[in-house]
C-alpha positions in Angstrom: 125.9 73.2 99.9 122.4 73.0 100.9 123.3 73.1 104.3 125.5 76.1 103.9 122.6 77.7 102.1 120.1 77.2 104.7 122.5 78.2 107.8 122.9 81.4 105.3 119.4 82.1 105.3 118.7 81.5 108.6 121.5 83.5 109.9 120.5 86.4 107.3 116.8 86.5 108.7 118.3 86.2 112.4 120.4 89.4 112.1 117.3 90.9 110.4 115.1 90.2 113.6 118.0 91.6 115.7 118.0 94.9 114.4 114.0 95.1 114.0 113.8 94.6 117.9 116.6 97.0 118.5 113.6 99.2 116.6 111.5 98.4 119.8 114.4 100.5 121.6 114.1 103.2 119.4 110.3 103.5 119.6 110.9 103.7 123.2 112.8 106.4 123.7 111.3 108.1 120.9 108.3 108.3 123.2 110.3 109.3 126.0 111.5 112.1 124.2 108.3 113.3 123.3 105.9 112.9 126.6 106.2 114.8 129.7 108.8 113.5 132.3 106.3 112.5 134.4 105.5 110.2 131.8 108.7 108.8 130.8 108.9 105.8 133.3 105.6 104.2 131.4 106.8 105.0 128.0 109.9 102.6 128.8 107.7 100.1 130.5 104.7 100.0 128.3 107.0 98.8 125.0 109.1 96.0 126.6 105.6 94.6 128.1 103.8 94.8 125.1 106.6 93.2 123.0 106.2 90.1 125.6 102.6 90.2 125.6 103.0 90.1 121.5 105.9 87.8 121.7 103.0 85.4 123.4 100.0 86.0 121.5 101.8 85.6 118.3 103.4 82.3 119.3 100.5 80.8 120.0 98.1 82.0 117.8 98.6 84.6 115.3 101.6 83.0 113.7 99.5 80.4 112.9 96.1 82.4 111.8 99.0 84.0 109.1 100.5 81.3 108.2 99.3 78.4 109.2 102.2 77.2 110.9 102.1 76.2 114.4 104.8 75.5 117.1 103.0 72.4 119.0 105.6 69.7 117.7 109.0 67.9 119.0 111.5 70.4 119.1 113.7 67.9 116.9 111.2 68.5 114.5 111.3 72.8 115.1 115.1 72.4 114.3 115.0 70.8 111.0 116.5 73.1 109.1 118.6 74.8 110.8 115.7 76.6 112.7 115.0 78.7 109.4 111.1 79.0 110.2 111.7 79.6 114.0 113.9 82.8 113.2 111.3 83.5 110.5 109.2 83.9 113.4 111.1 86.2 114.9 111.4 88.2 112.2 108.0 88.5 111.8 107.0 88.7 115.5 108.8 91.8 115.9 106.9 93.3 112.9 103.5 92.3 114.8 104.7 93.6 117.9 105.4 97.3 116.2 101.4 97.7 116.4 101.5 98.3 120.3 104.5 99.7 120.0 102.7 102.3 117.4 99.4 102.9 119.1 101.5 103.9 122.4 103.0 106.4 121.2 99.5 107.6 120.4 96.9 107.3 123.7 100.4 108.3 125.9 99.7 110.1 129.1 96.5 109.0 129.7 96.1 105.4 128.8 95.7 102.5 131.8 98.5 100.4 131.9 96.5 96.7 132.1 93.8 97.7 129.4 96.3 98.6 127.0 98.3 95.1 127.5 94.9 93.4 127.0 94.1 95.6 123.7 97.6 94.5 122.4 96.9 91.0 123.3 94.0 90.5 120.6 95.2 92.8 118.4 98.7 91.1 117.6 96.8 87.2 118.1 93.8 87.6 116.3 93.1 91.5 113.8 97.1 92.1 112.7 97.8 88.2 111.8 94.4 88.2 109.6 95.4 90.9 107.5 98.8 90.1 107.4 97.8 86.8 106.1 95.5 88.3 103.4 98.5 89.7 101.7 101.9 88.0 102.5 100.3 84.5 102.5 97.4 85.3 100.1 94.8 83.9 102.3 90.9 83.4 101.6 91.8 84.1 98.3 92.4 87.7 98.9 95.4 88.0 97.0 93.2 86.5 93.9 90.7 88.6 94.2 92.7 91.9 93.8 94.5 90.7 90.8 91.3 89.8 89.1 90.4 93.9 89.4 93.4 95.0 89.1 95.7 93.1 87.3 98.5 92.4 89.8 98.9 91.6 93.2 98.8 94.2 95.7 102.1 95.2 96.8 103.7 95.9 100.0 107.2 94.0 100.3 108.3 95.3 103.8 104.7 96.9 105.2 104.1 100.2 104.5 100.4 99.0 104.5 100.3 95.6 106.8 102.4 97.2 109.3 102.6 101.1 109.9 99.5 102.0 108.1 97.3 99.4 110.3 99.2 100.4 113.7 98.4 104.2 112.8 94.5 103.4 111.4 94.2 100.8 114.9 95.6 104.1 117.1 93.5 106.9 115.9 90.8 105.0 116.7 92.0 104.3 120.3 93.1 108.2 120.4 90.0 109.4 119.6 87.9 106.7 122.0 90.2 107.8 124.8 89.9 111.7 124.3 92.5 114.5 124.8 94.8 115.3 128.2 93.8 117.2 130.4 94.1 121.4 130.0 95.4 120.6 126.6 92.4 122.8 124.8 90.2 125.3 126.6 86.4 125.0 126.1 86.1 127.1 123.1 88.8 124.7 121.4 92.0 126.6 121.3 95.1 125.3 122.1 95.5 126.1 126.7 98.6 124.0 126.7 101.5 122.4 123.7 103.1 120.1 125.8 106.1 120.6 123.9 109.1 117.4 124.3 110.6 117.1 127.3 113.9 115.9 125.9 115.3 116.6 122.5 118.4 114.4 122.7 115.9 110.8 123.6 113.4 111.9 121.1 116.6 112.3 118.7 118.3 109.0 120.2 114.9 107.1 119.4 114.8 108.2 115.5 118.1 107.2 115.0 117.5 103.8 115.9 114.7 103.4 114.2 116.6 104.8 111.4 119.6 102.6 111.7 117.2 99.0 112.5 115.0 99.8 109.3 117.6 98.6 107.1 117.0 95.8 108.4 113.1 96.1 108.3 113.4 96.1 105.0 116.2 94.9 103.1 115.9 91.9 105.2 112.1 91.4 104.3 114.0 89.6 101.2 114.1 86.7 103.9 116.9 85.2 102.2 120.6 85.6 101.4 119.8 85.4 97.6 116.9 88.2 97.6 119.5 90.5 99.2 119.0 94.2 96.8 121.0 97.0 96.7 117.9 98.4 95.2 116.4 98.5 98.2 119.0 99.5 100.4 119.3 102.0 98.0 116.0 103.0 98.4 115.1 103.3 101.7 118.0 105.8 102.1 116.7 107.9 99.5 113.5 108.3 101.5 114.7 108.6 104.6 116.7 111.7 103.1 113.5 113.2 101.3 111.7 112.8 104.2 114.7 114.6 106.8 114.7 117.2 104.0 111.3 118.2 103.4 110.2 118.0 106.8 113.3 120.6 107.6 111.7 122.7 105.7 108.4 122.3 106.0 108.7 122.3 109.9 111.0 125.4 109.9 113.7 123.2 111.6 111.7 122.1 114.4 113.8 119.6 116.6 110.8 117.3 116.4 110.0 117.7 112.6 113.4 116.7 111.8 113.8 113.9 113.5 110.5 112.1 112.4 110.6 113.3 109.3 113.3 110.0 108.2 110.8 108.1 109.8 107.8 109.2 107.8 110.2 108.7 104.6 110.9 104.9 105.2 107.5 104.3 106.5 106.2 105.5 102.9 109.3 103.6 100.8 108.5 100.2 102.2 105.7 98.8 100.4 107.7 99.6 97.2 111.2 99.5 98.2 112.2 96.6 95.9 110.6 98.4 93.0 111.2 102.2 92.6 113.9 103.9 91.1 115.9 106.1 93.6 115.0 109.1 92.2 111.4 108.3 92.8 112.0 107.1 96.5 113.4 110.3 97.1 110.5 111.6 95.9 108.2 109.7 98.0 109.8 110.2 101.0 109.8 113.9 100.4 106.0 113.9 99.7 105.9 111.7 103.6 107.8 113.9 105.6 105.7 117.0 104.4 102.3 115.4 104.7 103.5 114.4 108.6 104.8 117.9 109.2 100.8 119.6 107.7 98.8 116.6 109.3 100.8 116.6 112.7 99.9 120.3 112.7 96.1 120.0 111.6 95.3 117.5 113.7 96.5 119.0 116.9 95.8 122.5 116.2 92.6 122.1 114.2 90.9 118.8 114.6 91.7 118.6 118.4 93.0 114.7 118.0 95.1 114.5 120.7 97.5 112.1 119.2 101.1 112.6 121.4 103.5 111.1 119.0 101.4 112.0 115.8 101.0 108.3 114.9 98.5 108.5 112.7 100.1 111.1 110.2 103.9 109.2 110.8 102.6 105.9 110.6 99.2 105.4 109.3 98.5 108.3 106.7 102.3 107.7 105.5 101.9 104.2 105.4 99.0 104.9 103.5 100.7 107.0 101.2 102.8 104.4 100.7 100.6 101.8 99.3 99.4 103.8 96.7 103.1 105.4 95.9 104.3 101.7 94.9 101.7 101.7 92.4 102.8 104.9 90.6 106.9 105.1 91.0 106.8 101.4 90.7 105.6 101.7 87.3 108.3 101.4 84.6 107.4 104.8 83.2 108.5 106.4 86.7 111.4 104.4 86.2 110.8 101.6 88.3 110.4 97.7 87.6 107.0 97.5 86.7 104.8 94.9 88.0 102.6 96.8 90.2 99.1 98.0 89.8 97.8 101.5 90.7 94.2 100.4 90.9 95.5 97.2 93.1 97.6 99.0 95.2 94.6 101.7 96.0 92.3 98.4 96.8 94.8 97.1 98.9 95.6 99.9 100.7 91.9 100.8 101.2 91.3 97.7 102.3 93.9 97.8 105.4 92.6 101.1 106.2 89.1 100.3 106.2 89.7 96.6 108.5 92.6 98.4 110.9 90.4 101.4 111.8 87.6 98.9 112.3 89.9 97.3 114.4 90.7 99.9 116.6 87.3 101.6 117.3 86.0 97.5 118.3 88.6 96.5 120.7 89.1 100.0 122.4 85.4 100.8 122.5 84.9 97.1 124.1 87.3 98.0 126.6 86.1 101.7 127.2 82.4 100.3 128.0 84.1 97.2 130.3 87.1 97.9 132.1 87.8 101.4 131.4 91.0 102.7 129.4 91.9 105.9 130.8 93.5 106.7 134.2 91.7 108.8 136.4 92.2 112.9 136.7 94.3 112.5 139.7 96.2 110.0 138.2 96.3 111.7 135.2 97.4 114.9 136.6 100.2 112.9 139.3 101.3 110.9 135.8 101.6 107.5 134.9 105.3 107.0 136.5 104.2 107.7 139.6 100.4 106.4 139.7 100.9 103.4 137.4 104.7 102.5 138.7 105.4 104.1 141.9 108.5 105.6 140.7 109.4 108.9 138.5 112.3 109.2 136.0 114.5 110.7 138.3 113.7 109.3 141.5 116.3 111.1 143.4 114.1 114.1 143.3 111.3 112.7 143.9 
C-alpha cells in the first residue's frame, strides 16, 4: 500500500509537470500572436531556450538554494521512492522557468537574444529560488516572521505571488531599462504607431493553453493524490470566467482583451485557490481581468512603458492583486475557509514585489552597462527573425 501510494503521488505530480510545460507552449504562441511577424521566429525560439537554460540553472543550483535538496548522489539513491522528489522537481522547474517565459513577453522586439539567456540564467538559479524558498520552504525564518505580525502564514498555494507577480515585477524593470521600440511614440509622447497583433488565432491558440495547463498549475500544487480539491478546481474556473467576462466588457470585445482576460483571472485565484468560496473567485477574477484591460491601456497610452504583452498588468499587478485577495475572500466571512491573514498576506505580497523588482532593475541594469541588451536600430528595424536567426516566419517569401 505504501508503494501504491507513493507511485500515486508521483504519477499525480508527473502529469501535473506535463501540463505546466505544455504552458511553456502556450506562452509561446501567445507571444507570437501578439508581436510583429517579423518577430515571431524569436518569440518561438527565445521560450524553448530559456526553459533549457532554467531547466539547467535550477538543477544545479536553485533547487537546492529552495529547498535544500541537491541532485549530486547515486542515482539508486535519486530513485528511492519511486522518483517522487525527482518529478517534484519537475514540477517545480517548470514554475521557475515561467519567469523568462514572463519577462519575454515583455522586452519582445527589441531584446538581444544571448543577454536575455544570461539574465534568465541568474534569475531562475539564484533571485526566483530565494524567494521561493522564503515562502514554500519557510526559509531564514521568513515564514515565522510574518506570522509573528500577522497572525498566519502568508499565503500563496499555487503562486500568484512567488510566480506571476515576481516574473511581472522582474520584467517591468527590464522593460523600462530597455526602453520603447522604435516609432512607437513621437517626441511629444503620443502614440506614432499601435503595433496591433499580428495573428489573432496564435494569440487565441496560446491563451487556451495556458488555460487548459493551469489546472494543472494549480490543482496539482496539492502535490499529492490525497490533497486533490474540487475546491480548487472549482475555483480556478470561476476566475478564469470573471476574468473572460469583465475584460469583454471592459475591453469592448477586443480580440486581445478577451483572450488574456482568463489569464489575468487564474493568475489572481492562485495564491487562494484552496481557500475562497466560488462566488468570491468569481469575484476576484473579475476584479483581474478589468484591472489588466485599465493598466494595459494606461501604461501604453499614458505612461509610455512599452511592455509588448502587458506583463506587468497580466502577470505582476494581478499576481499582486492576488496576494492580497486570499487574505480577504479567504476569510470565513467572505465565505471562505478562514486561516488567512489580510495584514500577512499584504506583507507577503509587498515583500515579493519589493525583492522581484529589485531583482529586475540589478541584473538587467548589470547587463545594460556590460554587454548591452538591446539589438541595434538596423536590427531592430530588419527584426529579430531575421537579424538574430537568419530566417523569417515564412521563409518562402522571404
Amino acid at each position: 500500500m505504501e508503494n501504491l501510494q507513493s507511485g500515486s503521488d508521483t504519477l499525480f505530480v508527473l502529469l501535473g509537470a506535463i501540463l505546466v510545460l505544455w504552458m511553456h507552449a502556450g506562452f509561446a504562441f501567445l507571444e507570437v500572436g501578439t508581436v510583429r511577424e517579423k518577430n515571431q521566429v524569436n518569440a518561438l525560439v527565445k521560450i524553448i531556450s530559456d526553459f533549457g537554460v532554467s531547466t539547467i540553472a535550477y538543477f544545479f543550483v536553485g533547487y537546492s538554494i529552495a529547498y535544500g535538496v541537491d541532485f549530486f548522489q547515486p542515482a539508486a539513491v535519486l530513485a528511492e521512492s519511486n522518483g517522487y522528489q525527482l518529478v517534484k522537481f519537475f514540477f517545480l522547474l517548470t514554475f521557475a522557468a515561467a519567469i523568462p517565459a514572463i519577462v519575454s513577453g515583455g522586452i519582445a522586439e527589441r531584446a538581444r537574444f544571448y543577454p536575455q539567456l544570461m539574465a534568465s540564467l541568474v534569475i531562475v538559479a539564484v533571485a526566483y529560488p530565494f524567494f521561493e524558498g522564503l515562502v514554500w520552504n519557510g526559509n531564514y525564518g521568513f515564514q515565522d516572521f510574518i506570522t509573528s505580525i500577522g497572525g498566519e502564514p502568508f499565503h500563496d498555494f499555487a503562486g500568484s505571488v512567488v510566480v506571476h507577480a515576481f516574473g511581472g515585477w522582474v520584467a517591468l524593470g527590464a522593460v523600462i531599462l530597455l526602453g520603447v521600440r522604435q516609432g512607437r511614440y513621437t517626441s511629444e509622447g503620443k502614440v506614432l504607431l499601435a503595433h496591433p497583433p499580428s495573428s489573432i488565432p496564435f494569440l487565441a491558440l496560446g491563451a487556451w493553453i495556458l488555460t487548459v495547463g493551469w489546472f494543472g498549475f494549480n490543482v496539482m500544487s496539492a502535490q499529492e493524490v490525497g490533497g486533490i480539491s474540487g475546491l480548487v478546481a472549482m475555483n480556478s474556473l470561476m476566475a478564469m470566467v470573471g476574468g473572460l467576462l469583465a475584460a469583454l466588457f471592459v475591453g469592448r470585445n477586443d480580440p486581445g482583451f478577451v483572450h488574456n482576460g482568463p489569464l489575468a483571472g487564474l493568475v489572481a485565484v492562485c495564491a487562494g485557490s484552496d481557500l475562497m468560496h466560488p462566488i468570491g473567485s468569481l469575484a476576484v477574477g473579475a476584479i483581474a481581468g478589468a484591472l489588466f484591460v485599465w493598466l494595459f491601456t494606461l501604461t501604453q497610452n499614458r505612461l509610455k512603458v512599452d511592455d509588448v504583452l502587458g506583463v506587468w498588468p497580466l502577470h505582476g499587478v494581478c499576481g499582486a492583486w492576488g496576494g492580497i485577495a486570499a487574505g480577504i475572500f479567504g476569510q470565513q466571512q467572505f465565505g471562505g475557509l478562514g486561516g488567512v491573514s489580510l495584514v500577512s498576506q499584504c506583507l507577503g505580497t509587498i515583500t515579493g514585489v519589493l525583492f522581484a523588482t529589485a531583482v529586475g532593475f540589478i541584473v538587467y541594469g548589470i547587463l545594460k552597462a556590460t554587454v548591452g541588451i538591446r539589438l541595434s536600430e538596423e536590427d531592430e528595424y530588419n527584426g529579430a527573425d531575421l537579424s538574430i536567426h537568419k530566417v523569417s516566419a515564412s521563409p518562402k517569401f522571404q
